[in-house]
N, C-alpha and C positions, 0 to 999 in steps of 0.2 A: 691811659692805662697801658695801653699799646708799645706807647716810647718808653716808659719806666719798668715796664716786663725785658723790653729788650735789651735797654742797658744794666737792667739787675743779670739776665742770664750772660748775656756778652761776655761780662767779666767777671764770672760763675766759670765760662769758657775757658777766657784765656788764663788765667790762675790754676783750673785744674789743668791745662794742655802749654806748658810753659814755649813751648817755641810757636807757640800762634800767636798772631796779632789778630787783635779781631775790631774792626774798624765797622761802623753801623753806619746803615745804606736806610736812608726814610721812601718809606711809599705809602703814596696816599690810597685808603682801601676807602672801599664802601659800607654804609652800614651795615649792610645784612654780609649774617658772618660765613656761609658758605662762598658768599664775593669774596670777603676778603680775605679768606686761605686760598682762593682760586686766583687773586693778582698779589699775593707772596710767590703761589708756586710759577706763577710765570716771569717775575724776575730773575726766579732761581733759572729757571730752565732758561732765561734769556742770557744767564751769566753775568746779570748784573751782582749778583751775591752769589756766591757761595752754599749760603743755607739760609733759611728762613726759619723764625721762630714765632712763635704764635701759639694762644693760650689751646690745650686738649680740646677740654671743650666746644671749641668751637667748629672739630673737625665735623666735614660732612660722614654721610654712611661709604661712602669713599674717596681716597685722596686726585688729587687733580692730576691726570695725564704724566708721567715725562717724572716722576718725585717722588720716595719713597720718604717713611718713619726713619730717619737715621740714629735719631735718639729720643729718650724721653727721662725727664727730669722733673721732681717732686720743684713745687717752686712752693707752695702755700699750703698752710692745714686746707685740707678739702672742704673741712665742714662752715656749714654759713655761720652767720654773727648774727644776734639778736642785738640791735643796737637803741639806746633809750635817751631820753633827758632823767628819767627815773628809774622803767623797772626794767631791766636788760633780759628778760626771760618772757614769751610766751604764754604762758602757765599764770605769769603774774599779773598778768595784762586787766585790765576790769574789763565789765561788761560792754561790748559796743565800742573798744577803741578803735581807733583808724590804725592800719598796720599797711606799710610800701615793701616790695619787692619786686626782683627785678627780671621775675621767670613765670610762664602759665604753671612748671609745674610744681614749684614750692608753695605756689600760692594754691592749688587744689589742694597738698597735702595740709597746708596751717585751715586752708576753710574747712575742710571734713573734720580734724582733729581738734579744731578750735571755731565753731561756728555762732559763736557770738561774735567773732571777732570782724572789723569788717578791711577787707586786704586788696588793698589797692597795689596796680602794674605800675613803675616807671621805669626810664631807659637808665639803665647806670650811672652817673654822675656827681660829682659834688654836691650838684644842687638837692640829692637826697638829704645830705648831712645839713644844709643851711635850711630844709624843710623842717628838719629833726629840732632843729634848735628853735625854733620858729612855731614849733608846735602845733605844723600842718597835719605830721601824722604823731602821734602815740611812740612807735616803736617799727622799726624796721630787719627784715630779713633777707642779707646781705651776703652774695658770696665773698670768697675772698680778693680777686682780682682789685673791686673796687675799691681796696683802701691804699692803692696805689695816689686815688684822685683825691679823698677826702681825709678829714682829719675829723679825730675823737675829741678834740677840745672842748669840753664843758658837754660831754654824755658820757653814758656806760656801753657796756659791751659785754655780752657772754658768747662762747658757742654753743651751738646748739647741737645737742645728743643727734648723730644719724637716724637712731630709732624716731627719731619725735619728723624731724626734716631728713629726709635723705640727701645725698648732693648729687650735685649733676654727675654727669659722663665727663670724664678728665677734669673735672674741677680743680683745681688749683696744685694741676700740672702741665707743663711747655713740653709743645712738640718741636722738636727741629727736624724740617726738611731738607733733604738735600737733592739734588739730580742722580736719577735713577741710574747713570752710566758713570757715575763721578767717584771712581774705586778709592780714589786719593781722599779727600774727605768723608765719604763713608766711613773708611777707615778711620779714620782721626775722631770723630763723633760715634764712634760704637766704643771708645776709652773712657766716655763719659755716660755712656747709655745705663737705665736702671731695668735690668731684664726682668724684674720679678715687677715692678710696675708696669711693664709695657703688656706681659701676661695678663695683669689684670686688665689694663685699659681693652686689650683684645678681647675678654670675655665681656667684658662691657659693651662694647661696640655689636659684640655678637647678638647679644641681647637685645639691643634695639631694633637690628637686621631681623629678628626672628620674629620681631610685632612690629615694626613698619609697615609692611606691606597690607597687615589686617587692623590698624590702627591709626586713628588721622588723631595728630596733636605732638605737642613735644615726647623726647622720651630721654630717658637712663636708667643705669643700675647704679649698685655698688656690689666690688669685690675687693675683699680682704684677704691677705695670708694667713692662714688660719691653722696650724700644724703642718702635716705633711700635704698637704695641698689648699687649695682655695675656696673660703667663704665666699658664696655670692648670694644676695639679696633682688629681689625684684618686685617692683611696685606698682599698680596699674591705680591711675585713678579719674574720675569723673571730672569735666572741666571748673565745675563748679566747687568740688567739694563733698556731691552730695553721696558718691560711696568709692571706697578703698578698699584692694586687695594685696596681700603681698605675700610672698613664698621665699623662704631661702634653702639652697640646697648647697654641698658641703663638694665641691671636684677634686678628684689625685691629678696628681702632677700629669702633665699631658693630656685632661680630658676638659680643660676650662671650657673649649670653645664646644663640644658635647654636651657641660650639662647648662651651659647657659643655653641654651638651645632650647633643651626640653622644661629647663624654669621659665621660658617666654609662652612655651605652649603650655604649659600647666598654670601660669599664671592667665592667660587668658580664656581658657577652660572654666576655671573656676570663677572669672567675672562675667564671661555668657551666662554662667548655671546659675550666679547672684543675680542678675540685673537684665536678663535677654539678650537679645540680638543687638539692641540700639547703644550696646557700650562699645560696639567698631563704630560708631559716629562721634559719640560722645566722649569718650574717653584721651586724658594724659597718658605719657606713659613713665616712669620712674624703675 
C-alpha cells in the first residue's frame, strides 16, 4: 500500500511542480505506524530524501524531531467501503453475519450500531478480499488505502454514509514531510499544499490531543467545511459497542483548534454523565 501511495503521489508531484524530478527512495518501516513515520522522518532528516510521504492517518499526536507538515494532499474519498459477494451495505446485512475490518474503532462504531452483527479485526491486506470471495466473512468495512492491495473482482462495494461509520483522522489523505530547515523545498511543497485540509486535519488532531490524555484506545474525528467556517463531529465509543456518544459543533475561521477542544471536553462530559467513571478505561475514541 505503502509503494503504490508513493508512486501514485510522486507523480501527482512532479506533474503539478514541472521542473522537479522526483525519483522514489524505498525504506523498510515497521509495522506499527508511529515506527514507521518515525524511520520516514529520519531518512528525511538524514538526507537520504528530500521529503517523505506517508498516509495522515498514521500520524502520531506529534511529528518526529527535525520534520515538519510541508503539505497535505486529498489522495482518496475518506469514507470506508462496505465490501460484499452480495449485499455491499451494513443495513442489509442478516442476522449474525461475520463482518472484517481493519480498525478497533470502526468496529465499536458498526457493533453499537449494528449488534447483531458479528465484526471481526484483520490487518489490511489482500488476503481480506480472497477471504471475501471465499466466504470467510459476509461483508467487510474497508478504508480506503487498502484498495491499493486488493481487487473488486467478483464482489460489490458501496461507501458508507460518515453518519453510519465515521473515518479515521487523515484518512485517505498523504502527508508529506520535509526537514524542518529545508527552506528550498518547503517552498516547493507549500505550491502543492491544501490549506483548507490541513485546517481540518489540525482540528482533528486537536481533538484527539484533547481525550488522549483522559482516554485509553484508538481515537479520531471528522471536520468538514461547512459555510463560513468548520463542521466538526466527535465520537466517543465503548470498546465493544456496547454505547456511543457524539457531538458536533459548527467553528469560524480561525477558531477550529478552540472548538475542537471544547467538543472533546463536552463530548467526554456527556459519556462520564451516560456510563460513569469506567468509560476512561473503556472507551474508543472517534
Amino acid at each position: 500500500m505503502a509503494l503504490a501511495q508513493a508512486a501514485r503521489v510522486g507523480h501527482r508531484i512532479a506533474t503539478r511542480l514541472d521542473s522537479l524530478m522526483v525519483v522514489e527512495v524505498f525504506v523498510e518501516t515497521p509495522m506499527d505506524p508511529e515506527r514507521q513515520v518515525g524511520r520516514i522522518a529520519e531518512k528525511v532528516r538524514d538526507c537520504v530524501a528530500d521529503a517523505g510521504i506517508c498516509s495522515a492517518s498514521r500520524l502520531g499526536p506529534a511529528l518526529p524531531d527535525g520534520v515538519i507538515l510541508a503539505a497535505l494532499l486529498r489522495d482518496r474519498d475518506p469514507r470506508y467501503r462496505c465490501v460484499s459477494p452480495e449485499r455491499p451495505a451494513l443495513a442489509g446485512l442478516p442476522g449474525h453475519a461475520r463482518v472484517v475490518t481493519c480498525d478497533a474503532v470502526s468496529r465499536a462504531q458498526i457493533r453499537h450500531r449494528h449488534p447483531r452483527l458479528q465484526v471481526d479485526l484483520a490487518t489490511p491486506s489482500w488476503e481480506i478480499f480472497a477471504g471475501l470471495r471465499h466466504r470467510a466473512w459476509d461483508a467487510a468495512c474497508l478504508p480506503p488505502e487498502i484498495f491499493d492491495v486488493g481487487s473488486l473482482a467478483g464482489l460489490s462495494s458501496e461507501l458508507i454514509a460518515p453518519e453510519e461509520v465515521v473515518p479515521a483522522v487523515g484518512q485517505g489523505a498523504v502527508a508529506i514531510l520535509a526537514r524542518r530547515d529545508d527552506d528550498r523545498v518547503r517552498a516547493r511543497l507549500a505550491e502543492i499544499d491544501d490549506p483548507e485540509m490541513e485546517v481540518a486535519l489540525r482540528a482533528e488532531r486537536a481533538f484527539l490531543a484533547g481525550v488522549s490524555d483522559r482516554m485509553q484506545g484508538a481515537a479520531t474525528a471528522r471536520a468538514v467545511p461547512g459555510g463560513p467556517g468548520m463542521e466538526l463531529t466527535g465520537l466517543l465509543a465503548h470498546r465493544d459497542g456496547e454505547w456511543l456518544v457524539t457531538l458536533g459543533g459548527q467553528a469560524a475561521p480561525g477558531l477550529e483548534i478552540r472548538e475542537a477542544l471544547r467538543l472533546a471536553e463536552s463530548c467526554l462530559d456527556l459519556a462520564a454523565a451516560k456510563t460513569g467513571e469506567a468509560v476512561r478505561k473503556e472507551a474508543l475514541v472517534t
